[in-house]
DODREN-500153 format. One record per residue (C-alpha): residue number from 1; residue in one letter; x, y, z. Coordinates in nm, 2 decimals, padded with zeros to 4 digits. Example, Ala and Ser with C-alpha at 12.3 -4.5 7.8 and 13.67 -1.06 7.14 Angstrom:
<recs>
1,A,01.23,-00.45,00.78 .
2,S,01.37,-00.11,00.71 .
</recs>
This chain:
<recs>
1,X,09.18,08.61,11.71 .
2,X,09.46,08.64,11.99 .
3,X,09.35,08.97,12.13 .
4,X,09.02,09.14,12.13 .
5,X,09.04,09.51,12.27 .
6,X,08.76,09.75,12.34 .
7,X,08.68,10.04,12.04 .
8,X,08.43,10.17,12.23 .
9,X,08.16,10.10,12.56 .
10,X,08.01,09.89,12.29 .
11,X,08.25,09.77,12.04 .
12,X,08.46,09.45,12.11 .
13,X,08.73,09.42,11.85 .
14,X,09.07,09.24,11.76 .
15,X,09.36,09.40,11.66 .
16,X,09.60,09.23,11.39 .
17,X,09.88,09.12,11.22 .
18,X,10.18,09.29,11.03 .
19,X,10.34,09.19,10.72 .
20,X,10.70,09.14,10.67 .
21,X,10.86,09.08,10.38 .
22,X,11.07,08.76,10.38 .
23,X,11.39,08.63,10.14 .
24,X,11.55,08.30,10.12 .
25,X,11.92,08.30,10.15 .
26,X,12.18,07.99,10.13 .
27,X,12.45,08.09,09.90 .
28,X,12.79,08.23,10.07 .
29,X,13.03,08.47,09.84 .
30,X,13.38,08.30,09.69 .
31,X,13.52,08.62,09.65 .
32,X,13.52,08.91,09.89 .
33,X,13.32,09.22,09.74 .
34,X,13.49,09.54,09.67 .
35,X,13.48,09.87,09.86 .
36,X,13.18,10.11,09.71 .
37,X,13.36,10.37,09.49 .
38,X,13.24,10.66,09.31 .
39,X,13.00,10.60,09.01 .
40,X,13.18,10.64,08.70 .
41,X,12.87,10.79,08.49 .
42,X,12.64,11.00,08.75 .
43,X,12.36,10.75,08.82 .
44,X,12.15,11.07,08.91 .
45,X,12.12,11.14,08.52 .
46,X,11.89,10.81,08.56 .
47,X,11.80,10.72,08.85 .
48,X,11.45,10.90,09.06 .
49,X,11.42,10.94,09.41 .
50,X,11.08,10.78,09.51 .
51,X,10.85,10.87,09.84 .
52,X,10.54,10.74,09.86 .
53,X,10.25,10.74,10.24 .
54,X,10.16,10.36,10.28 .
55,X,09.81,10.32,10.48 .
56,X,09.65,09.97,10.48 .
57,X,09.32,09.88,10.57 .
58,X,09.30,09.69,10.92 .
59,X,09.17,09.34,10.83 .
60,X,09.07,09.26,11.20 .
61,X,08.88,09.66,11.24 .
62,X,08.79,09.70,10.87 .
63,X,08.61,10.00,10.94 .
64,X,08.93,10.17,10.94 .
65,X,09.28,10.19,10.85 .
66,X,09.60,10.10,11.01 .
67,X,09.83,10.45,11.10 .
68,X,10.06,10.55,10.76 .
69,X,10.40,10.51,10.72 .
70,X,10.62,10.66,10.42 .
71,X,10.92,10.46,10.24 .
72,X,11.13,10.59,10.02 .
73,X,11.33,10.45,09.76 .
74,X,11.54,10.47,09.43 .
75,X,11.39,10.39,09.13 .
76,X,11.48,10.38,08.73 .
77,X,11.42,10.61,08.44 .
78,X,11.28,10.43,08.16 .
79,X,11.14,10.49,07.80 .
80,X,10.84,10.74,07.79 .
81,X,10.96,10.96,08.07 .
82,X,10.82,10.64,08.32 .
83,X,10.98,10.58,08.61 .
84,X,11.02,10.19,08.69 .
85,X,10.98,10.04,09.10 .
86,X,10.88,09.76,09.25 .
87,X,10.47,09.70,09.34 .
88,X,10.55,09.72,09.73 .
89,X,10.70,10.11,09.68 .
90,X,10.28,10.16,09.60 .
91,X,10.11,09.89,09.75 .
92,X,09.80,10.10,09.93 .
93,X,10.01,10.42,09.90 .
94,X,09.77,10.73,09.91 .
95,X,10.05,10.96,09.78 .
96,X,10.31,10.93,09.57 .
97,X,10.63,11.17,09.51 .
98,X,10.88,11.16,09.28 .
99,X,11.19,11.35,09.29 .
100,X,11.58,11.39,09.14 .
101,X,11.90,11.32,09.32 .
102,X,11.97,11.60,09.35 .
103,X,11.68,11.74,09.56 .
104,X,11.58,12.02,09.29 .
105,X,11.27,11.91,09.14 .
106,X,10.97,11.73,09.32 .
107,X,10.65,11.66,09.16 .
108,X,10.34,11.41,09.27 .
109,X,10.33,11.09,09.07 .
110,X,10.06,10.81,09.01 .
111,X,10.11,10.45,08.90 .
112,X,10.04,10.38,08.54 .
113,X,10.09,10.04,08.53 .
114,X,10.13,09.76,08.84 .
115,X,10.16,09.42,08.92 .
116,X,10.24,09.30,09.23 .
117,X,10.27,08.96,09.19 .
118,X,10.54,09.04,08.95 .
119,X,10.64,09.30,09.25 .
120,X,10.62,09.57,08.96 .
121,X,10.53,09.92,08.92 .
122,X,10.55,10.15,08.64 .
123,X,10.52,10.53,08.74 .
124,X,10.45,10.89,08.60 .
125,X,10.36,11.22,08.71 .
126,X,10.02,11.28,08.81 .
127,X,10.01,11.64,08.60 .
128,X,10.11,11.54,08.22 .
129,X,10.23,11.89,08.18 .
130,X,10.48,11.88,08.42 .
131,X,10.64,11.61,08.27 .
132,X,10.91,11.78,08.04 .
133,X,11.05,12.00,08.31 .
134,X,11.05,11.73,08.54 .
135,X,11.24,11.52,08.34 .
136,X,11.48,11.72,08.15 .
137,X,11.82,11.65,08.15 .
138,X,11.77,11.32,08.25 .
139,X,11.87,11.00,08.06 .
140,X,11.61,10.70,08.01 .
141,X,11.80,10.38,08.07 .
142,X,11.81,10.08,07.83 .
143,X,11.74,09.76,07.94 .
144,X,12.09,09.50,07.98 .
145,X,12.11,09.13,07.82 .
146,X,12.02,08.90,08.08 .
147,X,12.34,08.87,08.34 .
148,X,12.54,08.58,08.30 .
149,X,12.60,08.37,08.65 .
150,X,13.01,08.53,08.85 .
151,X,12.91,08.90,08.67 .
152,X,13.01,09.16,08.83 .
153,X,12.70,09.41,08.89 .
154,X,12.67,09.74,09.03 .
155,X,12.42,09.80,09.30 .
156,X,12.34,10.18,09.26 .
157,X,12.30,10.40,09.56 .
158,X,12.26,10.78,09.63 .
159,X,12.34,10.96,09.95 .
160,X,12.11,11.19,10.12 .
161,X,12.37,11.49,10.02 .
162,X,12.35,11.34,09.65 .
163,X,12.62,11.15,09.66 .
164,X,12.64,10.86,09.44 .
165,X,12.82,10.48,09.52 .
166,X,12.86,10.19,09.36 .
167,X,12.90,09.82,09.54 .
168,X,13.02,09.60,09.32 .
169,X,12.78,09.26,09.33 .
170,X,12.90,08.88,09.23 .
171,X,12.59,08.74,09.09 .
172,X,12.58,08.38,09.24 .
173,X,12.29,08.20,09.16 .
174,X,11.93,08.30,08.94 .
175,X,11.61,08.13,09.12 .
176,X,11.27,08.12,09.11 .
177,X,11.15,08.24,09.45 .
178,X,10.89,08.38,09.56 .
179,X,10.99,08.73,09.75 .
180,X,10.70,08.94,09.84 .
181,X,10.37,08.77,09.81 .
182,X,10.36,08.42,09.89 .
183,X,10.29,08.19,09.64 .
184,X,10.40,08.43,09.33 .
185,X,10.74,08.25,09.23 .
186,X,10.93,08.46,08.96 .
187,X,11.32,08.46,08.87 .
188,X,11.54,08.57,09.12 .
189,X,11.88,08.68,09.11 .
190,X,12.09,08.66,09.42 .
191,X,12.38,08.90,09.46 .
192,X,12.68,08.90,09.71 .
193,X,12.80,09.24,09.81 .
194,X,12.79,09.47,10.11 .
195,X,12.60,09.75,10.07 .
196,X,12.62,10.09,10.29 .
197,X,12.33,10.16,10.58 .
198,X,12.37,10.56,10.51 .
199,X,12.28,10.54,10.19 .
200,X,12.01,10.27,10.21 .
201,X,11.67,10.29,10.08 .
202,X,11.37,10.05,10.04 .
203,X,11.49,09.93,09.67 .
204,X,11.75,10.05,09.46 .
205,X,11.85,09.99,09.08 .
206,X,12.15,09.73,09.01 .
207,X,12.33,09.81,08.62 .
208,X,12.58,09.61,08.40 .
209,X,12.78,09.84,08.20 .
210,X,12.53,10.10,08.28 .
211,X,12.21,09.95,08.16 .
212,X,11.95,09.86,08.39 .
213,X,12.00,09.51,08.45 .
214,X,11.74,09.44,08.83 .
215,X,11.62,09.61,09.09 .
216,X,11.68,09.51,09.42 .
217,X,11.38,09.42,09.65 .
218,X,11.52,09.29,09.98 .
219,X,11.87,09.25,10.17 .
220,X,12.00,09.02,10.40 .
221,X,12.29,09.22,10.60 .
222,X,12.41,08.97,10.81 .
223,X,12.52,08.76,10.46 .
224,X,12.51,09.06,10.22 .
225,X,12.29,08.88,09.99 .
226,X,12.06,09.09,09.78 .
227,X,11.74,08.96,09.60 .
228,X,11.71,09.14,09.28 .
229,X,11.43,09.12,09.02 .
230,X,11.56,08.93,08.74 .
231,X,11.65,09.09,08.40 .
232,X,11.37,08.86,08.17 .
233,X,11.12,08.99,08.44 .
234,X,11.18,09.35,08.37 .
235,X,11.16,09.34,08.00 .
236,X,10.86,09.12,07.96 .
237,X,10.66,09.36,08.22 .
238,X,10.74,09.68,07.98 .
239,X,10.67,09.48,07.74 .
240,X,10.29,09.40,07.84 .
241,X,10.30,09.73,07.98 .
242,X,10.27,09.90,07.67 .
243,X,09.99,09.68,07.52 .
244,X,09.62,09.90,07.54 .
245,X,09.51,09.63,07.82 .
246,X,09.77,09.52,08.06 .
247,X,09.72,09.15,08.08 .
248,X,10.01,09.03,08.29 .
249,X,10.22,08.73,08.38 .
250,X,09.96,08.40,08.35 .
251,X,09.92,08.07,08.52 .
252,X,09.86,07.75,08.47 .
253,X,09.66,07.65,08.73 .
254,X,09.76,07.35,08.90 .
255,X,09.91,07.21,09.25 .
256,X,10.19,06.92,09.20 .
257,X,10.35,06.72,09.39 .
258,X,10.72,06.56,09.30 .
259,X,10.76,06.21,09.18 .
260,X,11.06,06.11,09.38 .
261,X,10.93,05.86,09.58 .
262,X,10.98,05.50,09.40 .
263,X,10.69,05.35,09.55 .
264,X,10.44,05.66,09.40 .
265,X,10.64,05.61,09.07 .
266,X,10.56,05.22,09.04 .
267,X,10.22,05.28,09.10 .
268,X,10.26,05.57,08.81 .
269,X,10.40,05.29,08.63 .
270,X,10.66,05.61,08.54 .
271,X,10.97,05.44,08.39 .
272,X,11.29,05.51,08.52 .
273,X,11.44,05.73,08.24 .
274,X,11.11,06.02,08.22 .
275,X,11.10,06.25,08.55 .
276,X,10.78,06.49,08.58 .
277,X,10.58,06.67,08.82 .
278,X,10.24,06.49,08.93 .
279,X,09.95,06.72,08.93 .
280,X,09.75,06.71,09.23 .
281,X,09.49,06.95,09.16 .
282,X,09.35,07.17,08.88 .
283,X,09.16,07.49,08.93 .
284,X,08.84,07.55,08.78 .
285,X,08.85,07.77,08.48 .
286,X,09.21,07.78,08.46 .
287,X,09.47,07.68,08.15 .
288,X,09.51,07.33,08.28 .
289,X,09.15,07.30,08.31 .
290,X,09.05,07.43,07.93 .
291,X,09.31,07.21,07.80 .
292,X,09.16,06.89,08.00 .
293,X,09.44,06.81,08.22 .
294,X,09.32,06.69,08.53 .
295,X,09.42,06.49,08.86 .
296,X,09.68,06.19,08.83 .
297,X,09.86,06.34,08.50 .
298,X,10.23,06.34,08.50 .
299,X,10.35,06.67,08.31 .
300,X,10.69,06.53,08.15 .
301,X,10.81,06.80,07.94 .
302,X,10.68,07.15,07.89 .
303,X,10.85,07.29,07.51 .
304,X,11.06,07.05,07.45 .
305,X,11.25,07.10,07.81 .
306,X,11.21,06.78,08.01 .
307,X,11.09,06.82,08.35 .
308,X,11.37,06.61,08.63 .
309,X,11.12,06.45,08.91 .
310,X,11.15,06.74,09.13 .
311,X,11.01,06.99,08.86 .
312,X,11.33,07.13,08.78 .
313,X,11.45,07.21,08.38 .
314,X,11.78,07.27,08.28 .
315,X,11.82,07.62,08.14 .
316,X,12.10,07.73,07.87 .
317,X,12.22,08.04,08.12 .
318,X,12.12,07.97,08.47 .
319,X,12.13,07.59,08.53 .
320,X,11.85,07.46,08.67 .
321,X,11.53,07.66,08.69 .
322,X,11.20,07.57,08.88 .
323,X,10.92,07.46,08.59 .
324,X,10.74,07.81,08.67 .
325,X,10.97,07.99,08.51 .
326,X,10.88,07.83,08.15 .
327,X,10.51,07.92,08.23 .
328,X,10.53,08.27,08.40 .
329,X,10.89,08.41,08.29 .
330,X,10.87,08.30,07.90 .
331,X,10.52,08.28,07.81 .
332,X,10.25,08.59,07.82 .
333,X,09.85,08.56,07.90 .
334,X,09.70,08.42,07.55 .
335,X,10.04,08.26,07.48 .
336,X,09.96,07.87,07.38 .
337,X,10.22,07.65,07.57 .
338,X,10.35,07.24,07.50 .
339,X,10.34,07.02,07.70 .
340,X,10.38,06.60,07.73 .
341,X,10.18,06.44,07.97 .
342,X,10.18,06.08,08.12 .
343,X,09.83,05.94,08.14 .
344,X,09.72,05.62,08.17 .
345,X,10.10,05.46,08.11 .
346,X,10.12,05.65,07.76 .
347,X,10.25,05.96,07.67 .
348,X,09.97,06.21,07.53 .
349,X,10.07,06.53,07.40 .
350,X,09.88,06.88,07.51 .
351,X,09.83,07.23,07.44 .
352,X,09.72,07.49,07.67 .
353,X,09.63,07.79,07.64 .
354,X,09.78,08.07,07.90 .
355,X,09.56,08.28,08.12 .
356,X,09.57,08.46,08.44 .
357,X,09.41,08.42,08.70 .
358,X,09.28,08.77,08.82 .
359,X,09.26,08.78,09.24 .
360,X,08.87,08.87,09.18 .
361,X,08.82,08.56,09.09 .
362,X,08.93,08.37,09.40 .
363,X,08.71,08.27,09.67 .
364,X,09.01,08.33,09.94 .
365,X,09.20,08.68,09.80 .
366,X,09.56,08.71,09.89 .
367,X,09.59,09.02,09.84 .
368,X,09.40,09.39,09.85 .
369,X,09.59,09.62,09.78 .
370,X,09.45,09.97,09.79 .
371,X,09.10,09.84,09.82 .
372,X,08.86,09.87,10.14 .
373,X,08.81,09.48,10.26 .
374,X,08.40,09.44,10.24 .
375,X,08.26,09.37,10.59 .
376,X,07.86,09.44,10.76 .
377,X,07.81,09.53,11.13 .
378,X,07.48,09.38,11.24 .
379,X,07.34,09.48,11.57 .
380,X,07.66,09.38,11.71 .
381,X,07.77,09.13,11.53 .
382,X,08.06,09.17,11.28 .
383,X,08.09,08.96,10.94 .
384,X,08.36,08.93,10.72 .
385,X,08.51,08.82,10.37 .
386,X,08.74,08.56,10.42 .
387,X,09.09,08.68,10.29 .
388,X,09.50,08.59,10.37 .
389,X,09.54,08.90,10.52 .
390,X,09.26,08.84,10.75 .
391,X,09.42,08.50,10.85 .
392,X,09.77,08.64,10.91 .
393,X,09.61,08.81,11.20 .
394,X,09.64,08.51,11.37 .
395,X,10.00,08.59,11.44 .
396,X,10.30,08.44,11.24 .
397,X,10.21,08.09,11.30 .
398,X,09.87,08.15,11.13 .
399,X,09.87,07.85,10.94 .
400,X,09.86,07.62,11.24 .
401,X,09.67,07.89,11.50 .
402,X,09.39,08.00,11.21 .
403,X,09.05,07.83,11.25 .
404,X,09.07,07.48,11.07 .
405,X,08.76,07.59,10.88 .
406,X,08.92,07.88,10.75 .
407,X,09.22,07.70,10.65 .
408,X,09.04,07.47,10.46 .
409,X,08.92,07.72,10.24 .
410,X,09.22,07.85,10.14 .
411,X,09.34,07.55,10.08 .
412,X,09.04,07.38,09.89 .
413,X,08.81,07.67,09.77 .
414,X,08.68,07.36,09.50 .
415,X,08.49,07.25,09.75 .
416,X,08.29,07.57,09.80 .
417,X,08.30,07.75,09.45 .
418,X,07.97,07.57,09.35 .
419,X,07.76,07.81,09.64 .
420,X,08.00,08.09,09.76 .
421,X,08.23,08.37,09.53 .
422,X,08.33,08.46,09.88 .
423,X,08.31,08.32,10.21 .
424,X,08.10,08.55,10.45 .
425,X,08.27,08.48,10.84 .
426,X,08.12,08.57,11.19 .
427,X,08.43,08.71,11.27 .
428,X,08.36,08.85,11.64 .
429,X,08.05,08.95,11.82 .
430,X,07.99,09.30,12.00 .
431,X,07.82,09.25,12.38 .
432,X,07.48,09.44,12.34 .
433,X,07.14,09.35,12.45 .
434,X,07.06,09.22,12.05 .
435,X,07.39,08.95,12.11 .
436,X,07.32,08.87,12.42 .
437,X,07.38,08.48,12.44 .
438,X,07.65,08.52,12.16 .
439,X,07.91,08.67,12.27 .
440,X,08.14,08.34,12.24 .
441,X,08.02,08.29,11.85 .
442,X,08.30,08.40,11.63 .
443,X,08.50,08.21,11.33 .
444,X,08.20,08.06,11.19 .
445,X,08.09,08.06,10.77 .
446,X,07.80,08.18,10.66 .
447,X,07.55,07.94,10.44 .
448,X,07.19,08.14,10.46 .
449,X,07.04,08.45,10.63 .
450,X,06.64,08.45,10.65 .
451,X,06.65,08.14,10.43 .
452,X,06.86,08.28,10.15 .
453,X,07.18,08.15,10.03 .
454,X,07.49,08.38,10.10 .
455,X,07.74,08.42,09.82 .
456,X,07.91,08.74,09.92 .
457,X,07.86,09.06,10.10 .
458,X,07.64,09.17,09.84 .
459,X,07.37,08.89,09.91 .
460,X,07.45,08.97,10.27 .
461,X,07.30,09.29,10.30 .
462,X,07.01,09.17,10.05 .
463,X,06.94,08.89,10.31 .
464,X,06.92,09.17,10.57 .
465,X,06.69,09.43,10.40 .
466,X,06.39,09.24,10.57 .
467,X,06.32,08.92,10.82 .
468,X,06.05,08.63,10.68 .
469,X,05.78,08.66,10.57 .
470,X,05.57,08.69,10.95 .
471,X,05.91,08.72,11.17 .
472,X,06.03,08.95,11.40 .
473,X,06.38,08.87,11.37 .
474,X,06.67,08.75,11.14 .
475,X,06.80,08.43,11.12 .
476,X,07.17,08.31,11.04 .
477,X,07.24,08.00,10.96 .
478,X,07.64,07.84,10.95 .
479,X,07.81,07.60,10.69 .
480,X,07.94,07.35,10.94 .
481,X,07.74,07.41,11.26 .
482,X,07.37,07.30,11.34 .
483,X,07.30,07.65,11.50 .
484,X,07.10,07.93,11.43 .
485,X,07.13,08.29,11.54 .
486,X,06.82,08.42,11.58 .
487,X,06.86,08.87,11.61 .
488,X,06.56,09.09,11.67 .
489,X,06.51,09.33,11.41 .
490,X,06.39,09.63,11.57 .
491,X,06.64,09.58,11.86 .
492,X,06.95,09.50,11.59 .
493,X,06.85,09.82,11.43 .
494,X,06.84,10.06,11.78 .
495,X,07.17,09.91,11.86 .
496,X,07.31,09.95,11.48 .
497,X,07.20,10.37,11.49 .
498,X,07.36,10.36,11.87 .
499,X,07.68,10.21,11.73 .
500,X,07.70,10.49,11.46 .
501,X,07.63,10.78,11.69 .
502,X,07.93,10.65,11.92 .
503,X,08.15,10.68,11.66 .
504,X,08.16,10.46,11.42 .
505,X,08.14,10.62,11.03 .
506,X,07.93,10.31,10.92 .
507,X,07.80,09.98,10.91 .
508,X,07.89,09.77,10.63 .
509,X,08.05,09.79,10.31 .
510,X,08.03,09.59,09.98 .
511,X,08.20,09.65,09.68 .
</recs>
């Protein structure tokens, strides 16, 4: 890591990282905005003031959490008395409030539904009977046709006083970005209008003839353009949100490349007249992977759209769309899906089946939300799961400053999914008289511990219970370095008991 800083006399640590959230912005405004006005229908029959504590887990100390911080936002009354948000107003909240425009009725709320690769959140209140005094005299809202490209929409915003405004948006261009976690591309709408700093909050609803049409999750000031989660995106997430088992927006589960390049084409033997995206890798047990696609296939259409060769479709309202958007903003999990591949120099045709891919399942997680990251404290030396956020506390240039070995996980977790679910790290060593010797060892993978293989934190601690058969100590052994870390057992154990009686709560965790 960059910085290591001293927890205790006997605890050398590194701090980390912060997230921010980050939007793509390129298109300039024809037509100047208008002034916010006065709402014409009182937005605060609909709309929900939302206040929610944030407090992460520290991915460099994961024995504790990072200090809280509140946001607060305004959100949309929908069907069923549920309040609609985006997944980053309750991403590791440990409270939630909802309350009215009008400052007269608060109550604590809990997320029914989520999905924050969506950047979705469906809310209610936490006590059911509460619900119909909360919520009287307010107005569910009804979801808007899909926005055609020059609308006019309304960016709603309230006033601390209660106070409503309007800003009248232009909607320029519909995209499929990704907006909050990286690597989750969904469609986009991007709006030109200047919104007012009093009245800001950390999303707000946008309407078309007052129907909820998006909610905005990030603007750019210096351009006034506003990202907004796209009409489609809305409906289909109430939509799954009402099914018994919430089952999400799937994937397919490959990396492409395009096929611009003529050289890559001839030796395709791709004619001129068929674009297509090349598929560079397929995931193990995804879609792509039960319908027998594999490496070297060209996908050329997917239903009946053709694909241009830099995996772009023409869509009948927005123009050209990124080829996600047929997988992740038409289809559900379970959904079959078309498609015409390029194999061999002929055209096969292929069906696939949709799934998604749950974050459990990968050997790198990018995300954590609201759960504890698994770690094990072992007479001074600290081990780790392997996860993004761990990596972005390398600083905002983690991707170059990371370990190489870590990297390379990320990047190709096919190359270790045959002997690791996770990927246990030595992450940094604590000076004591068990490490002595050690104290450089950090950013190494775990393979064995006492001669057993190490899947995840889980095995860890199993490997730990006892030393071989006739040894004193423990050995560790690494993936990609002919070393091994011999500890003592009954001097790891003193300095383990000192550690806790200095202050820290405990030792290891593995869930």
């Amino acid at each position: 890591m960059k910085s290591i800083r001293a927890l205790s006399l006997l605890i050398l640590s590194f701090l980390v990282l912060a997230s921010c959230r980050q939007s793509t912005v390129s298109t300039a405004a024809t037509t100047p905005p208008a002034d916010p006005v006065a709402v014409p229908r009182d937005p605060s029959q609909s709309v929900i003031r939302v206040h929610s504590t944030i407090q992460s887990w520290n991915p460099g100390q994961p024995w504790e959490k990072n200090p809280s911080r509140n946001r607060s936002a305004l959100a949309a009354l929908v069907a069923n008395n549920q309040v609609l948000t985006t997944a980053e107003m309750v991403a590791d909240a440990i409270y939630i409030e909802l309350e009215t425009t009008d400052g007269k009725r608060r109550a604590p709320a809990r997320v029914k539904c989520v999905d924050y690769e969506a950047n979705l959140a469906l809310l209610t209140l936490s006590d059911e009977k509460k619900i119909t005094e909360f919520f009287t005299d307010l107005l569910p809202l009804e979801i808007a046709p899909s926005p055609d490209l020059r609308d006019s929409l309304d960016i709603i915003q309230v006033e601390n006083n209660g106070q409503s405004l309007v800003t009248p948006a232009q909607l320029l261009s519909a995209e499929v970005v990704s907006t909050f976690l990286p690597g989750q591309f969904f469609l986009t709408y991007r709006l030109k209008g200047s919104l007012q700093s009093s009245a800001s909050s950390y999303s707000v609803p946008v309407f078309q003839n007052n129907q909820l049409t998006g909610i905005l999750s990030s603007y750019d000031s210096k351009d006034q353009i506003s990202d907004v989660i796209a009409t489609p995106l809305l409906t289909r997430f109430l939509s799954e949100a009402k099914k018994e088992s919430y089952r999400g927006f799937p994937n397919i589960g490959i990396s492409f490349s395009p096929t611009e390049d003529d050289h890559f084409r001839r030796w395709l033997k791709l004619p001129n007249q068929l674009g297509g995206i090349y598929i560079s890798k397929v995931r193990k047990g995804s879609a792509a992977d039960a319908a027998e696609l594999r490496k070297g296939d060209v996908i050329l259409f997917i239903e009946d759209h053709p694909i241009d060769r830099r995996g772009y479709y023409t869509d009948s309202q927005y123009g050209s769309l990124h080829w996600v958007q047929l997988v992740r903003g038409t289809k559900s999990a379970g959904d079959q899906i078309k498609l015409k591949v390029w194999r061999d120099a002929n055209e096969i045709e292929v069906t696939a089946i949709l799934t998604r891919q749950e974050e459990s399942t990968r050997l790198v997680p990018t995300y954590s939300f609201g759960k504890a990251p698994n770690f094990l404290i072992k007479g001074g030396l600290i081990f780790q799961e392997l996860t993004r956020p761990l990596l972005e506390a390398y600083g905002e240039d983690w991707q170059s400053d990371a370990p190489l070995n870590y990297l390379d996980a990320l990047s190709n977790p096919e190359k270790y999914q045959e002997n690791h679910d996770r990927m246990i790290c030595l992450t940094a060593v604590i000076p004591t008289q068990a490490t002595v010797g050690y104290e450089s060892l950090r950013n190494m993978i775990i393979s064995k511990v006492n001669g057993k293989p190490v899947r995840n934190m889980k095995d860890m601690l199993q490997a730990f219970s006892k030393p071989r058969l006739g040894s004193t100590s423990h050995s560790i052994e690494f993936l990609e370095e002919n070393l091994i870390v011999h500890l003592d057992e009954q001097l790891s154990n003193s300095i383990d008991q000192a550690l806790l009686t200095r202050g820290l709560h405990n030792l290891s965790r593995a869930e």
